[in-house]
N, CA and C atoms as a LAMMPS dump frame, in Angstrom:
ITEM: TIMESTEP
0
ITEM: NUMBER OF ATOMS
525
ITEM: BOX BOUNDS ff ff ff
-5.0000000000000000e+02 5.0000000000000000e+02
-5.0000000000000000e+02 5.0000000000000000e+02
-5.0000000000000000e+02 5.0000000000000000e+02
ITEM: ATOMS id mol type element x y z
1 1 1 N 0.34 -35.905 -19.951
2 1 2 C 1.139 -34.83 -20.488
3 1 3 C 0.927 -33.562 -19.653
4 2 1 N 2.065 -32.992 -19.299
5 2 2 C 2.167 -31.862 -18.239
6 2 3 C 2.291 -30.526 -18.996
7 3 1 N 1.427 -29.455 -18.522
8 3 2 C 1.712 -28.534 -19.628
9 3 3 C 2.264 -27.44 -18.634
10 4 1 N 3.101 -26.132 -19.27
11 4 2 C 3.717 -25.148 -18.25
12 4 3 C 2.674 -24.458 -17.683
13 5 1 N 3.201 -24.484 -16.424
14 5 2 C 1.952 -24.13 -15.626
15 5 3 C 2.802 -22.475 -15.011
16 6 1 N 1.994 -21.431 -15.235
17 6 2 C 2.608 -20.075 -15.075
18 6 3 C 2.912 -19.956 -13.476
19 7 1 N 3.904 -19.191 -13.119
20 7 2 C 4.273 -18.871 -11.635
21 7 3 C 3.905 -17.764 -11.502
22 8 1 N 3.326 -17.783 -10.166
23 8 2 C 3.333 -16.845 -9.397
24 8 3 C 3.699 -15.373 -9.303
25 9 1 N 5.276 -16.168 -9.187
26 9 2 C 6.184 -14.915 -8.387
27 9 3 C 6.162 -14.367 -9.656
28 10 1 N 6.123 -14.637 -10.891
29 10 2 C 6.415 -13.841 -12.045
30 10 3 C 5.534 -12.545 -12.731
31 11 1 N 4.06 -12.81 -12.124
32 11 2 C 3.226 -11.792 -12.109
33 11 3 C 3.065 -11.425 -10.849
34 12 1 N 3.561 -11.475 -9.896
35 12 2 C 3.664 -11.059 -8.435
36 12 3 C 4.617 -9.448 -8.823
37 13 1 N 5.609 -10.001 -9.455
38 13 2 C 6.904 -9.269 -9.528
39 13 3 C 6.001 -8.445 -10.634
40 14 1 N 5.918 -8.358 -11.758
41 14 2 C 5.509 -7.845 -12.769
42 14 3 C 4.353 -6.408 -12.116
43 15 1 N 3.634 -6.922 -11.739
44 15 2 C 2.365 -6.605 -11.594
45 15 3 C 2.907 -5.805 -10.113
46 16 1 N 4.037 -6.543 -9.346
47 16 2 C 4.137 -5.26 -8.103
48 16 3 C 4.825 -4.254 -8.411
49 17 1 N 5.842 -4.557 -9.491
50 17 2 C 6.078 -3.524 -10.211
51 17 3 C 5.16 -1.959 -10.415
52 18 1 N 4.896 -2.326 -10.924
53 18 2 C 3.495 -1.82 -11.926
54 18 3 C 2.665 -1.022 -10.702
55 19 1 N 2.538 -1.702 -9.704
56 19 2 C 2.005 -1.284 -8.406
57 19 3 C 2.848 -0.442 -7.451
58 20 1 N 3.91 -0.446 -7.628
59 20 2 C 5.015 0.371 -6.981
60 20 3 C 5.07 1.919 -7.841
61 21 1 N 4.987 1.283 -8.939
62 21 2 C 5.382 2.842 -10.069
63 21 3 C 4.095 3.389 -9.9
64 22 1 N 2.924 2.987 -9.745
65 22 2 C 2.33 3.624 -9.984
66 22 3 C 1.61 4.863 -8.211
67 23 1 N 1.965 3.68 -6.948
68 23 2 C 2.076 4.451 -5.998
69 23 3 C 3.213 5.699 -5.854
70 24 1 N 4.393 5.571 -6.621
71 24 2 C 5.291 6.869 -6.653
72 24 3 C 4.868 7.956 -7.143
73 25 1 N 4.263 7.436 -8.242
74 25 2 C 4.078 8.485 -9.503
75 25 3 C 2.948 9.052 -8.323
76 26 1 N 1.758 8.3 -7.812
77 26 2 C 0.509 9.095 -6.802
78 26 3 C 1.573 9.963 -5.927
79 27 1 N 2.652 9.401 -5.252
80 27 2 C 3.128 10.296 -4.124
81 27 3 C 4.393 11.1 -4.652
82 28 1 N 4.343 11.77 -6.287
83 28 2 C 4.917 12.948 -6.561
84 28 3 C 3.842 13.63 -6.695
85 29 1 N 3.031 13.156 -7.533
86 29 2 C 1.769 14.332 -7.492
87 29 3 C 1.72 14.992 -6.241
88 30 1 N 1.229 14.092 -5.456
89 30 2 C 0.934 15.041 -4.129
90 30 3 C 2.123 15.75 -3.891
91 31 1 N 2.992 15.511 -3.785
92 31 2 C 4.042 16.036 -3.499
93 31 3 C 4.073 17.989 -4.388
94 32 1 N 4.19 17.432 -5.698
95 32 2 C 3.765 18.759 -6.284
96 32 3 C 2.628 19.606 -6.07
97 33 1 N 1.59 19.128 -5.671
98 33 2 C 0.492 19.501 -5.535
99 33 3 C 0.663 20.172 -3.939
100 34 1 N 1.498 19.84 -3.778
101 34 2 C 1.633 20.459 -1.911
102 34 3 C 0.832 19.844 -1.023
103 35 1 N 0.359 18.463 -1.515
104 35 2 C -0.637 17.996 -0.338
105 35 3 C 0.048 16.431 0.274
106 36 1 N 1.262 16.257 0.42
107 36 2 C 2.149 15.487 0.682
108 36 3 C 2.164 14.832 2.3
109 37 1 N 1.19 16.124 3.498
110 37 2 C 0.919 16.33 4.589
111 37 3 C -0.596 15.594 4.893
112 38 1 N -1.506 15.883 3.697
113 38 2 C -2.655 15.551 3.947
114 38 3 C -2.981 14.049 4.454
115 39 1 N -4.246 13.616 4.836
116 39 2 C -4.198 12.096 5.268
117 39 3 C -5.8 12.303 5.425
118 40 1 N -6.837 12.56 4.02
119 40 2 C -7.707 12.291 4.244
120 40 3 C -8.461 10.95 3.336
121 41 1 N -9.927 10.481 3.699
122 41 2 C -10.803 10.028 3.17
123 41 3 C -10.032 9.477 1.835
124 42 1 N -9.681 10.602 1.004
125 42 2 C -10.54 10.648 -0.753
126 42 3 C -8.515 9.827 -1.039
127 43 1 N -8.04 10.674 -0.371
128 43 2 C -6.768 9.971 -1.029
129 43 3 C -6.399 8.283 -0.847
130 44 1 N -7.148 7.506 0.516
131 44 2 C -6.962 6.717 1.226
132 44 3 C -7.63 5.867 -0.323
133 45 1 N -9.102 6.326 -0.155
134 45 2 C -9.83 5.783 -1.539
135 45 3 C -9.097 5.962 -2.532
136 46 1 N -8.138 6.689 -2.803
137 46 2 C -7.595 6.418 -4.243
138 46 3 C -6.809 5.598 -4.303
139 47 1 N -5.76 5.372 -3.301
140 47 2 C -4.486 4.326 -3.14
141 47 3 C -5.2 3.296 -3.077
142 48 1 N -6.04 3.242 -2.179
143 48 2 C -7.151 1.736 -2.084
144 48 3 C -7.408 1.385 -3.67
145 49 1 N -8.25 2.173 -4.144
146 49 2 C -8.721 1.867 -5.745
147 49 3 C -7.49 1.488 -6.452
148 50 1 N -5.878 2.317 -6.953
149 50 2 C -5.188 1.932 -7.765
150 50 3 C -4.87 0.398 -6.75
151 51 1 N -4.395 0.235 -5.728
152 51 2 C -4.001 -1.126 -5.309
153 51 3 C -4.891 -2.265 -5.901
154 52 1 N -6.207 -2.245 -5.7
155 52 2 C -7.194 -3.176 -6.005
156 52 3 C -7.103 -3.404 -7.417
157 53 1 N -7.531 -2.337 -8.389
158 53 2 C -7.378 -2.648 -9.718
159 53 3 C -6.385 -3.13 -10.094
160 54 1 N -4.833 -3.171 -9.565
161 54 2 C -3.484 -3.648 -10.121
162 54 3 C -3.543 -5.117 -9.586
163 55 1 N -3.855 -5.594 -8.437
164 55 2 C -4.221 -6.626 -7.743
165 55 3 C -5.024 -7.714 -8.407
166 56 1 N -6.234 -6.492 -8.904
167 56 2 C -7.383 -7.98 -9.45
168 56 3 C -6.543 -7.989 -11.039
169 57 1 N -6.346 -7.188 -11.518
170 57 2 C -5.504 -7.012 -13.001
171 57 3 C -4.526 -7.891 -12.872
172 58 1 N -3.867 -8.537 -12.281
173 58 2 C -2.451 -9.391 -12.05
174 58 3 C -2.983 -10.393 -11.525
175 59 1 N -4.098 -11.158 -10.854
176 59 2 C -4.788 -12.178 -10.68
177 59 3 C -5.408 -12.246 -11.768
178 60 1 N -6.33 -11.225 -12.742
179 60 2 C -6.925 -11.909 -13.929
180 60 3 C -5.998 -12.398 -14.876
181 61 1 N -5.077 -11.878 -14.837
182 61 2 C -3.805 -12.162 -16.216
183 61 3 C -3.079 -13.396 -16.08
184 62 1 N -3.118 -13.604 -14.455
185 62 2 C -2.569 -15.153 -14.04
186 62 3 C -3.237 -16.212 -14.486
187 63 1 N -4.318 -16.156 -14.233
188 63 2 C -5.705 -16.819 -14.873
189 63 3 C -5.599 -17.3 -16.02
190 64 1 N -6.003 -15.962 -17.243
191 64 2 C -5.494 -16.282 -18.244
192 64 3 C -4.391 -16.751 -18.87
193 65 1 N -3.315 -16.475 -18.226
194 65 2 C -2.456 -17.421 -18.603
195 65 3 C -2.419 -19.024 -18.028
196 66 1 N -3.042 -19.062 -16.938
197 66 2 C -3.74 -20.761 -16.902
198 66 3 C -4.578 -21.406 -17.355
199 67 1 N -4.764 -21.2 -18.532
200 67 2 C -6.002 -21.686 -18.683
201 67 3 C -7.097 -21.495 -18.507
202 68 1 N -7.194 -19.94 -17.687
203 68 2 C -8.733 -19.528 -17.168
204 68 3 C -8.901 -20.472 -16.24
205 69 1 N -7.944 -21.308 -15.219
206 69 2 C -7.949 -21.667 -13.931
207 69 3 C -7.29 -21.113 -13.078
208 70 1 N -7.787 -20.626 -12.161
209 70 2 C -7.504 -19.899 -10.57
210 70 3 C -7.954 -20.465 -9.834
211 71 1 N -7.572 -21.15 -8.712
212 71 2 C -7.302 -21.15 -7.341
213 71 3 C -7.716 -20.181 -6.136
214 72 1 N -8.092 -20.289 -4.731
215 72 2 C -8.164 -18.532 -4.211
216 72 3 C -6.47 -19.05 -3.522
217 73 1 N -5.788 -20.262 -3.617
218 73 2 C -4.365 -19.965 -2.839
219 73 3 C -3.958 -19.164 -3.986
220 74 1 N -3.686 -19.408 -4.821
221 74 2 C -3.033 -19.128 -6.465
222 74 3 C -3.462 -17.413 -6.307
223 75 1 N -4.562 -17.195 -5.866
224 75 2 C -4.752 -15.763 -6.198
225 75 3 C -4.35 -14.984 -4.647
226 76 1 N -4.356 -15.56 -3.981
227 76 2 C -3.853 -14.861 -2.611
228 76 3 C -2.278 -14.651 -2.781
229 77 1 N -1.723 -15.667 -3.104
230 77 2 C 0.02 -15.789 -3.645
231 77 3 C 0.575 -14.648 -4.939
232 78 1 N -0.204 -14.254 -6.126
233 78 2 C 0.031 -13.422 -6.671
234 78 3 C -0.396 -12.183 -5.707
235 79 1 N -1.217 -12.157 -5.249
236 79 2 C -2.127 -10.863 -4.29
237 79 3 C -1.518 -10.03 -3.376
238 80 1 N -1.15 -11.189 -2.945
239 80 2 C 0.347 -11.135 -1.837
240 80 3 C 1.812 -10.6 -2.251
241 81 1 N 1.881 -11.122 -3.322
242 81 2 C 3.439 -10.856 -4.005
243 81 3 C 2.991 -9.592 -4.299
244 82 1 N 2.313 -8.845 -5.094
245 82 2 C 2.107 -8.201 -5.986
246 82 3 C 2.063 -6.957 -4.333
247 83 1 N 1.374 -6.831 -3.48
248 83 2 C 1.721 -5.607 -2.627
249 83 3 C 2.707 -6.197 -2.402
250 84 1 N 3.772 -7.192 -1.376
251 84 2 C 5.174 -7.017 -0.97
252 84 3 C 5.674 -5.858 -1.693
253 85 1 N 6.065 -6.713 -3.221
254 85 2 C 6.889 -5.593 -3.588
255 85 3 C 7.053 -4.653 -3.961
256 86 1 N 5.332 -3.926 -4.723
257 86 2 C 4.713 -2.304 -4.149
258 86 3 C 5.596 -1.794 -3.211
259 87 1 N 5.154 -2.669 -1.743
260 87 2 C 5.035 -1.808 -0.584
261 87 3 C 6.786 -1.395 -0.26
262 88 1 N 7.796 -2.47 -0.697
263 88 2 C 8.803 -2.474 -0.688
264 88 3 C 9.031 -1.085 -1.578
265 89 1 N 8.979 -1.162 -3.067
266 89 2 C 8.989 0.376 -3.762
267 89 3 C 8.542 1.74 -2.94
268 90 1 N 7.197 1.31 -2.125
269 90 2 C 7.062 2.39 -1.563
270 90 3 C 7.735 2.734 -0.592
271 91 1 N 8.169 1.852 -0.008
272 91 2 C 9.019 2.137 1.423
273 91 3 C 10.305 2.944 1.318
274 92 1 N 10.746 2.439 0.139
275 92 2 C 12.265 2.929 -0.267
276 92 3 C 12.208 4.09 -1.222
277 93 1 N 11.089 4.649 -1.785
278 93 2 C 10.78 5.664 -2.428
279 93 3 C 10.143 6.548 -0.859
280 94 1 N 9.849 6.486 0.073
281 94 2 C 9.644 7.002 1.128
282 94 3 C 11.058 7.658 2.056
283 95 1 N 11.646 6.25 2.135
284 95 2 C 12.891 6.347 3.046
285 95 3 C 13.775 7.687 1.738
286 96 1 N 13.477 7.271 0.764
287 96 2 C 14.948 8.185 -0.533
288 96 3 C 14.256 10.27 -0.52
289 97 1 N 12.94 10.164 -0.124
290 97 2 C 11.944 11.426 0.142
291 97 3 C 11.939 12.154 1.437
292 98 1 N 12.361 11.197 2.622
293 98 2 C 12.417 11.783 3.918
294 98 3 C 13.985 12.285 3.992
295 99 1 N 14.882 11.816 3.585
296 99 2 C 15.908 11.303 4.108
297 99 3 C 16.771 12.282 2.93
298 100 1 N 16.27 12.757 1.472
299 100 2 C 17.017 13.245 0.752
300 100 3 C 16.502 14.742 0.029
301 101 1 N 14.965 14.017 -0.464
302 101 2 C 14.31 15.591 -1.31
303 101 3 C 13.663 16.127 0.28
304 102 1 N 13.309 15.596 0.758
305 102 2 C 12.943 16.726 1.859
306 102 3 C 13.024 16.592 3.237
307 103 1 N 13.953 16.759 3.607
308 103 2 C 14.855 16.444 4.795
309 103 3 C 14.084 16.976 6.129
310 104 1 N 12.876 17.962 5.794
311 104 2 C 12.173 18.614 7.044
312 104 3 C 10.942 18.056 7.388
313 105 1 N 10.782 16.718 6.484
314 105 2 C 9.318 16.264 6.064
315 105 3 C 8.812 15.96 7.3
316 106 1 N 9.584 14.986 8.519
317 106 2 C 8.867 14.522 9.527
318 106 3 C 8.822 15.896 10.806
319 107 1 N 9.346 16.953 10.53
320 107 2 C 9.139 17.799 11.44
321 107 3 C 8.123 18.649 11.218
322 108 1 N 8.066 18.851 9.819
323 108 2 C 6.498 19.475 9.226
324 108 3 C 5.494 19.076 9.077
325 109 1 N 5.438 17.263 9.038
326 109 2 C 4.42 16.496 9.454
327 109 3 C 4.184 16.283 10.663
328 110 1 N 5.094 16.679 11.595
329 110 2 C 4.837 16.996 13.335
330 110 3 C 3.783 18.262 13.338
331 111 1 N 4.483 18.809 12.856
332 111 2 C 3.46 20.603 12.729
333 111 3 C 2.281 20.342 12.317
334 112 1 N 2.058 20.239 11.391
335 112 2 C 0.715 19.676 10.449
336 112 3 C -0.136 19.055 11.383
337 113 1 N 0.125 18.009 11.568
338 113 2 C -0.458 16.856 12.843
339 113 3 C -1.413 17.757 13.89
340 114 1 N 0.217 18.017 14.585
341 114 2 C -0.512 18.802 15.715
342 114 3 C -1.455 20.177 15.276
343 115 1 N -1.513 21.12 14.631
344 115 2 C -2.71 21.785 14.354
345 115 3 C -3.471 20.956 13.895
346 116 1 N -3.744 20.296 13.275
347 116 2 C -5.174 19.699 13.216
348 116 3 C -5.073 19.115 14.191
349 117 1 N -4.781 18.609 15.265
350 117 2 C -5.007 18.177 16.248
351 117 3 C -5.5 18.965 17.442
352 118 1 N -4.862 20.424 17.674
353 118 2 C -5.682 21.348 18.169
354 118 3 C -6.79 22.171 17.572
355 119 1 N -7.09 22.53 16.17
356 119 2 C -7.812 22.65 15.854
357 119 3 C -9.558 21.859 15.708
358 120 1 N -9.157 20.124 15.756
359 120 2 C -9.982 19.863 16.079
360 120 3 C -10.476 19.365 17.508
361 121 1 N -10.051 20.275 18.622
362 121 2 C -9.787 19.978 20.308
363 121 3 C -9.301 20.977 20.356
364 122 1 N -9.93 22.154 20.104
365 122 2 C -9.763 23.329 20.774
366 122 3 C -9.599 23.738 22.081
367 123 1 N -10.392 22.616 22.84
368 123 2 C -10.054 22.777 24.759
369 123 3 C -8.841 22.092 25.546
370 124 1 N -8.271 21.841 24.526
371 124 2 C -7.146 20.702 25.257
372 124 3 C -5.949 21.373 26.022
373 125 1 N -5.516 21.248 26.554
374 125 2 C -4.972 21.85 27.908
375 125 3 C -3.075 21.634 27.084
376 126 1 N -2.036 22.697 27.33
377 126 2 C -1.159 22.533 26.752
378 126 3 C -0.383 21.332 27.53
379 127 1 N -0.513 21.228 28.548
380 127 2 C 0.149 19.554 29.134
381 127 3 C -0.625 18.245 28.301
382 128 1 N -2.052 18.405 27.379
383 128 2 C -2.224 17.101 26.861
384 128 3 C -1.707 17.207 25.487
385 129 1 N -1.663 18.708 24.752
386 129 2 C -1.055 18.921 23.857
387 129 3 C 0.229 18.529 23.402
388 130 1 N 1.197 18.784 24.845
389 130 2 C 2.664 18.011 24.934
390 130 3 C 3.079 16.932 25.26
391 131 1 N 1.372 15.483 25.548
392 131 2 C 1.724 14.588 25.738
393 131 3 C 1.23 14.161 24.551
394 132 1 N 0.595 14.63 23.665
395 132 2 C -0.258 14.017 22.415
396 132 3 C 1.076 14.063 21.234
397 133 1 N 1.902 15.338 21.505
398 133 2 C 2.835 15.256 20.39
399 133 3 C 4.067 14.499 20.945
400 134 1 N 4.406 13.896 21.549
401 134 2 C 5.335 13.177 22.5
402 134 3 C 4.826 11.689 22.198
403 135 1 N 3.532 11.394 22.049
404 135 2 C 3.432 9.842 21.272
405 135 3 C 3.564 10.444 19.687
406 136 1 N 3.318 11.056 19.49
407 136 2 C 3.116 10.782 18.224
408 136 3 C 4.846 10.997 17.714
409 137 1 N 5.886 11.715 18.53
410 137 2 C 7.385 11.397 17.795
411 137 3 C 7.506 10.421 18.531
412 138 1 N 7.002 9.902 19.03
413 138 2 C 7.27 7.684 19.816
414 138 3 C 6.872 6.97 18.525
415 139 1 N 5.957 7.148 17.784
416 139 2 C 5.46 6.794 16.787
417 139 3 C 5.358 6.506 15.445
418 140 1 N 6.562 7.982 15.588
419 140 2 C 6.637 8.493 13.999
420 140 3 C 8.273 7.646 13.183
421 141 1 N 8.761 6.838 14.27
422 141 2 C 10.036 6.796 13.796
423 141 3 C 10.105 6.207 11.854
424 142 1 N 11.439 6.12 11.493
425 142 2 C 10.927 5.82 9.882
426 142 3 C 11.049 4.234 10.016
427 143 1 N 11.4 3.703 11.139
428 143 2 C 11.224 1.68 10.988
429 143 3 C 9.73 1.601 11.203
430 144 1 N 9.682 2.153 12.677
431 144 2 C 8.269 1.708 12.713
432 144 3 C 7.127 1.828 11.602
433 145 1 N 7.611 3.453 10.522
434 145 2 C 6.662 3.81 9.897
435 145 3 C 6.59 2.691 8.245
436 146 1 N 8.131 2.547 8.106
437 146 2 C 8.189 1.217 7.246
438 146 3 C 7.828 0.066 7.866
439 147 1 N 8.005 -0.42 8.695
440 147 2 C 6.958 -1.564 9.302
441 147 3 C 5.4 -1.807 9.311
442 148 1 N 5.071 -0.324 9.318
443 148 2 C 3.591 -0.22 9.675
444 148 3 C 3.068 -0.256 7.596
445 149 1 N 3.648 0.531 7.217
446 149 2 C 3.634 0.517 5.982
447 149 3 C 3.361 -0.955 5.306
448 150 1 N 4.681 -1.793 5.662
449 150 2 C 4.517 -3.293 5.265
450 150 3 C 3.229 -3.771 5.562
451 151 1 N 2.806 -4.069 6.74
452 151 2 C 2.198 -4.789 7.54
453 151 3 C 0.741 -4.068 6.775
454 152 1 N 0.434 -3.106 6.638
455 152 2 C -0.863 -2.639 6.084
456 152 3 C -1.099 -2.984 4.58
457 153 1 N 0.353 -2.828 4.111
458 153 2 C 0.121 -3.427 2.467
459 153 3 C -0.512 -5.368 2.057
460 154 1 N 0.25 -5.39 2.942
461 154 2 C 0.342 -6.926 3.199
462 154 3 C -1.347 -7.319 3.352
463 155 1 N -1.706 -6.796 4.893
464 155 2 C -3.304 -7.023 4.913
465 155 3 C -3.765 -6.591 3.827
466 156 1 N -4.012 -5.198 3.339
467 156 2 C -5.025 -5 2.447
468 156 3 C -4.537 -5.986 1.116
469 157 1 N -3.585 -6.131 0.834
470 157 2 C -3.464 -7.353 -0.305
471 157 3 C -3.97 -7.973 -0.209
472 158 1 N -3.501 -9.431 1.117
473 158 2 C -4.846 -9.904 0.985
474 158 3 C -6.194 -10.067 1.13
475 159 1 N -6.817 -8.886 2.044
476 159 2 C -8.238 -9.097 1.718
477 159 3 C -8.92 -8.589 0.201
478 160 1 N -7.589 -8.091 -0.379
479 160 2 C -8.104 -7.476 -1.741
480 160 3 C -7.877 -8.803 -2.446
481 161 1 N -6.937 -9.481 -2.433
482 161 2 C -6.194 -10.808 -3.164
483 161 3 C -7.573 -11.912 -3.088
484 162 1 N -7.935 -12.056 -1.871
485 162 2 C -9.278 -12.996 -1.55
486 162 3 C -10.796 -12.494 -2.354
487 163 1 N -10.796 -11.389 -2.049
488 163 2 C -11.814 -10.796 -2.565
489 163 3 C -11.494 -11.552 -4.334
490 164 1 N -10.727 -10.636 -4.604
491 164 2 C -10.21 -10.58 -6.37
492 164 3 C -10.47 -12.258 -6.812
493 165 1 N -10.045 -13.487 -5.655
494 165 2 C -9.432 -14.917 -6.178
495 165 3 C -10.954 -15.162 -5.778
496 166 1 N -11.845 -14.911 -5.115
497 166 2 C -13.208 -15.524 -5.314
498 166 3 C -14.412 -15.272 -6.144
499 167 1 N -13.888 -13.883 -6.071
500 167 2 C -14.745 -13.952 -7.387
501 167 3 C -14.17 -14.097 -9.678
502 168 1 N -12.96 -14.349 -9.39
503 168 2 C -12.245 -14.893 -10.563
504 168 3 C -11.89 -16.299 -10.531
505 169 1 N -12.383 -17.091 -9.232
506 169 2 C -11.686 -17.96 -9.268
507 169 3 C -12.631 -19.209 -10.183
508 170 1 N -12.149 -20.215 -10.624
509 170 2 C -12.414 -21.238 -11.953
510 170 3 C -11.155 -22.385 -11.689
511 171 1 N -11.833 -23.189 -11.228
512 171 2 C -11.059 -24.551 -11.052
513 171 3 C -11.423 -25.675 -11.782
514 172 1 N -10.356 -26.538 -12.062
515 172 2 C -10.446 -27.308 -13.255
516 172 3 C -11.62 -28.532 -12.726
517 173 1 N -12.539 -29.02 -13.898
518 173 2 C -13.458 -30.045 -13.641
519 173 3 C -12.734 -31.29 -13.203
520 174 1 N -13.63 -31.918 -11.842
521 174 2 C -12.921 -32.831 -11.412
522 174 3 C -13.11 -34.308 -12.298
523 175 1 N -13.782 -34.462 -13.333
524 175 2 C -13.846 -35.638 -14.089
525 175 3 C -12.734 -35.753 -15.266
């Protein structure tokens, strides 16, 4: 006798949900808060922390709905789903922020950049100054920056997804 065995994609979706709203809601704050420019330490740790907790939270719930059996594929596959479509929310809550509420964002994040960039290289000569900000608009485009976006959600999923599926994981007795 076969019993329903829960999918994936259904707490993938749920749970990236959940992971999407809750990275927006982080990047209005900042936004209000005027620190929309910043790119330090403490914020990196916070996006890190809400990702992980929504991650292992949507692998434990999978679980429980199996029976309290997990897999680490089973938990890499929710782990996985669950940033895609975060990162997807975020991308398009990014692209709808550059492109509509603040149309000057990547030229003021040029500005931004570069003073802290001379500020911390006070000796730098204005020819490395104008080659340092010259990669960085090579760099900055919004595919590449949604690409790079993907591609980072994706990894940290799963080493968060692996992490989360080995130590939750409970596989059924083989007798």
């Amino acid at each position: 006798m076969e019993e329903n065995q829960p999918k994936t994609g259904k707490f993938a979706r749920t749970y990236g949900i959940v992971l999407g709203t809750l990275t927006i809601i982080f990047a209005v704050m900042l936004y209000i808060a005027g620190l929309q420019y910043e790119q330090s330490l403490a914020l990196f740790a916070v996006n890190i922390s809400i990702m992980a907790g929504v991650i292992v939270f949507g692998i434990y719930k999978f679980r429980e709905a199996n029976n309290h059996l997990l897999t680490i594929s089973e938990a890499i596959k929710v782990g996985i789903g669950i940033a895609l479509i975060a990162a997807i929310m975020g991308i398009l809550y990014k692209m709808i922020f550059i492109n509509i509420i603040e149309p000057d964002f990547m030229a003021n994040y040029m500005d931004a950049q570069k003073a802290e960039m001379i500020s911390q290289n006070p000796d730098m000569t204005q020819d490395e100054i104008d080659t340092a900000v010259k990669m960085m608009e090579n760099f900055s485009g919004p595919f590449l920056s949604a690409a790079l976006a993907l591609i980072s959600a994706l990894f940290f999923g799963l080493i968060i997804s692996l992490i989360g599926g080995l130590i939750l994981k409970k596989e059924e007795a083989a007798y």
